[in-house]
Phi, psi and omega in degrees: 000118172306157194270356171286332191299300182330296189277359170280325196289307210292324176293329176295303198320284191312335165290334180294353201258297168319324172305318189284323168282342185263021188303334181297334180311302197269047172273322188300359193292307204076012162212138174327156199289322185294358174240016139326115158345079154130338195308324213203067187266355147297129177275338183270356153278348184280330159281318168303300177315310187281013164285319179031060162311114164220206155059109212244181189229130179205142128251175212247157166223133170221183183182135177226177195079236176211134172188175208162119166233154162253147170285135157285096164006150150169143216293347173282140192278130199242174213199117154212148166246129192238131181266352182212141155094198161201173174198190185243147155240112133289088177246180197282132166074008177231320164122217198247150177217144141283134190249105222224142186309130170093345185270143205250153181226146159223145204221072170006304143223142223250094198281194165279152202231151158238125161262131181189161181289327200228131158273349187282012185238143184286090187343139187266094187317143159242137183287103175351106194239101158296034161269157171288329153296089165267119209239129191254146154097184154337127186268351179242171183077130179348089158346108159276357156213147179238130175215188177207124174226147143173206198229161171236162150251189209213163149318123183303311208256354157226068192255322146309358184288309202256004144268339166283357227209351191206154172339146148285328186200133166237125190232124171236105179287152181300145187102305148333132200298171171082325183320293171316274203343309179281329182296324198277336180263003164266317168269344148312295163317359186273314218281320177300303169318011195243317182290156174230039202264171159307145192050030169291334181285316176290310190305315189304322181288321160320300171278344177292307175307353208238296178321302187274331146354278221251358156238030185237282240256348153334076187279101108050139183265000193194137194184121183263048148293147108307095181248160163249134190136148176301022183271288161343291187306308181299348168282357187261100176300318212274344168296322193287321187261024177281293172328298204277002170286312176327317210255334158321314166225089174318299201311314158305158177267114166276143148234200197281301210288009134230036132307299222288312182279000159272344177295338176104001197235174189263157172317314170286003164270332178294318191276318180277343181267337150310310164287298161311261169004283193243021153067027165202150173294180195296309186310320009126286193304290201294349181283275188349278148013271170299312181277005159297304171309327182273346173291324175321277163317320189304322185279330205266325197246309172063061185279159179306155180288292166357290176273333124346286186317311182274323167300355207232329175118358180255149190284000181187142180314314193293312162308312204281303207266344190268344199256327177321292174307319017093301194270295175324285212075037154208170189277171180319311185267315182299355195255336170254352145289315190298319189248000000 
């Protein structure tokens, strides 16, 4: 990891630490100061935040031989990097990927997987292990693959954001652009989970936020994938700027048709090519949006609904709680009591 990289991390870590103590400023808002109307207007830094990752679990894997395991489905988001060697990923709903030294993966939400040398050999379920190794195959003799996998978790009450909103898998081949990077930022994040130093819990969230940042904006020079989400959309220029308005000022009453004139477009080519594209209508995207911000508020600050409501963009608490309720399935307060 370069030391220019090292002192940018250490400066986020460190304004973060300062944001924090000082948070009572943007309390009167009623959303966090980054999501204040006009505040955080990149859509795709607006969702890592309001993801707020942290804690992360990694071990080293290895395997020699002819072997095959399988993995259990589960809702945290998983990361692996391979330093030597190669095997196959087979996973639900995505299909077989070869995986080859250097290539870095992300998996949004992590369905069930088979890892292997062969597929043709029958998976082995794997068992939870607190070893730092987990070794597939032959127990003896050199590793022919080496990786280092695991997952973070994400904020409870919006933890659907990425998968509705992003790729089912980012596979970054060695060479590709970005490709070092994430490897160098994955083996930093190996080594801090490993440390018990001061500030490991903030370092760790910073770089985990720097991770899916530099493996979400990533594009493909090529892909016979279809994806749908708002990664798709910001690569669409007349979309991307319909989006950063949307996330620039939630708080407007937005519609389609002026979404469509800042895109450039008449409503109904907007409204279906926004929908093909990022797999929900415009309207759709801004509810999803808005009760994401206010669960947000809702667990941290727990501001009057009244003023949520008008921050967010609805004309009256009564609008704000039938759309809240509707989406949640539970009403606003009862949803900042249970959490």
């Amino acid at each position: 990891m370069s030391t220019v990289f090292m002192r940018r991390t250490v400066r986020r870590a460190r304004q973060a630490s300062y944001d924090a103590q000082s948070g009572m400023r943007s309390r009167s808002s009623g959303l966090p100061s980054s999501h204040r109307p006009g505040a955080l207007s990149d859509p795709l830094a607006a969702v890592i935040a309001l993801l707020r990752p942290r804690t992360i679990f990694s071990k080293v894997i290895t395997g020699r031989g002819r072997w095959s395991v399988r993995y259990a489905a589960h809702d945290e988001p998983g990361f692996c990097v391979v330093f030597e060697g190669s095997c196959f990923l087979e996973a639900e709903g995505i299909g077989i990927i070869e995986l080859r030294e250097g290539d870095f993966v992300l998996l949004p939400a992590t369905p069930g997987f088979t890892l292997a040398s062969d597929l043709a050999v029958k998976p082995t379920p794997v068992v939870a292990t607190d070893v730092p190794e987990l070794r597939h195959g032959a127990k003896s003799g050199r590793p022919e693959m080496r990786m280092l996998g695991g997952y973070f978790r994400l904020d409870d009450g919006n933890a659907q954001l990425l998968v509705k909103f992003l790729p089912s898998i980012v596979h970054i081949r060695r060479g590709e652009r970005g490709a070092s990077r994430l490897r160098r930022l994955v083996e930093l994040i190996s080594e801090e989970a490993a440390e018990h130093r001061a500030g490991r819990d903030l370092v760790l969230e910073r770089l985990v936020e720097v991770l899916l940042v530099e493996a979400l904006r990533f594009r493909p020079a090529a892909s016979g994938r279809r994806e749908q989400g708002l990664l798709a959309g910001l690569a669409d220029p007349a979309l991307a700027r319909a989006l950063r308005r949307v996330h620039e000022d939630v708080a407007h009453r937005w519609t389609v048709a002026d979404l469509a004139r800042i895109a450039g477009m008449s409503r109904a080519v907007f409204a279906e090519r926004f929908t093909r594209t990022i797999g929900l209508p415009p309207m759709q995207y801004l509810l999803e949006w808005r009760i994401a911000l206010a669960k947000d508020a809702l667990r941290r600050e727990r501001p009057p609904l009244a003023e949520l409501a008008e921050k967010i963009g609805y004309q009256s608490v009564s609008a704000f709680s039938t759309a809240f309720t509707r989406h949640a399935g539970c009403s606003p307060s009862a949803f900042a009591r249970a959490t």
